[in-house]
Steps between C-alpha positions, in 0.01 A plus 500: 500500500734231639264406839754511795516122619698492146749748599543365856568145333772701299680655773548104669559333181677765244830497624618800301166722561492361876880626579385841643364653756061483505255681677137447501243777563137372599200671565436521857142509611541662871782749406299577096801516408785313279773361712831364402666221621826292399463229298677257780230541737289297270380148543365295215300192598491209235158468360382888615395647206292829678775676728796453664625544859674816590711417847436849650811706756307317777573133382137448415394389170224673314308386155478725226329447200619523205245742353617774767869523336506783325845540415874306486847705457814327437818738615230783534395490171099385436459157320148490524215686627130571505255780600415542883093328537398577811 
């Protein structure tokens, strides 16, 4: 399996792959459940190599590791996914 920080780099660098629209589903501890969010509301920080920053509706910026992603879609279609752990 392709590990996720992989993919990510590929949407940013892959300029044919990266030319669509991504959404990220993560594993959400309080809600147990996978939630989806666009691909634009993530930040990558140089030299991070455990999460990223998700800038939440409110403005604020959350971490997410990368071990909670669970799936990507690019135009709705799944380009990569693993099994719910909770």
């Amino acid at each position: 399996m392709t590990p996720i920080h992989e993919v990510i780099h590929r949407i940013l660098w892959d300029v044919d792959f990266g030319n669509a629209d991504f959404v990220v589903g993560y594993y959400d501890r309080v809600y147990k459940r996978v939630v989806r969010v666009s691909f634009e509301r993530i930040r990558l920080e140089r030299g991070q190599h455990f999460g990223f920053e998700l800038i939440g509706h409110d403005g604020e910026a959350r971490m997410v590791p990368f071990h909670r992603v669970r799936e990507v879609l690019r135009n709705g279609v799944p380009v990569w996914s693993r099994p719910v752990a909770e």
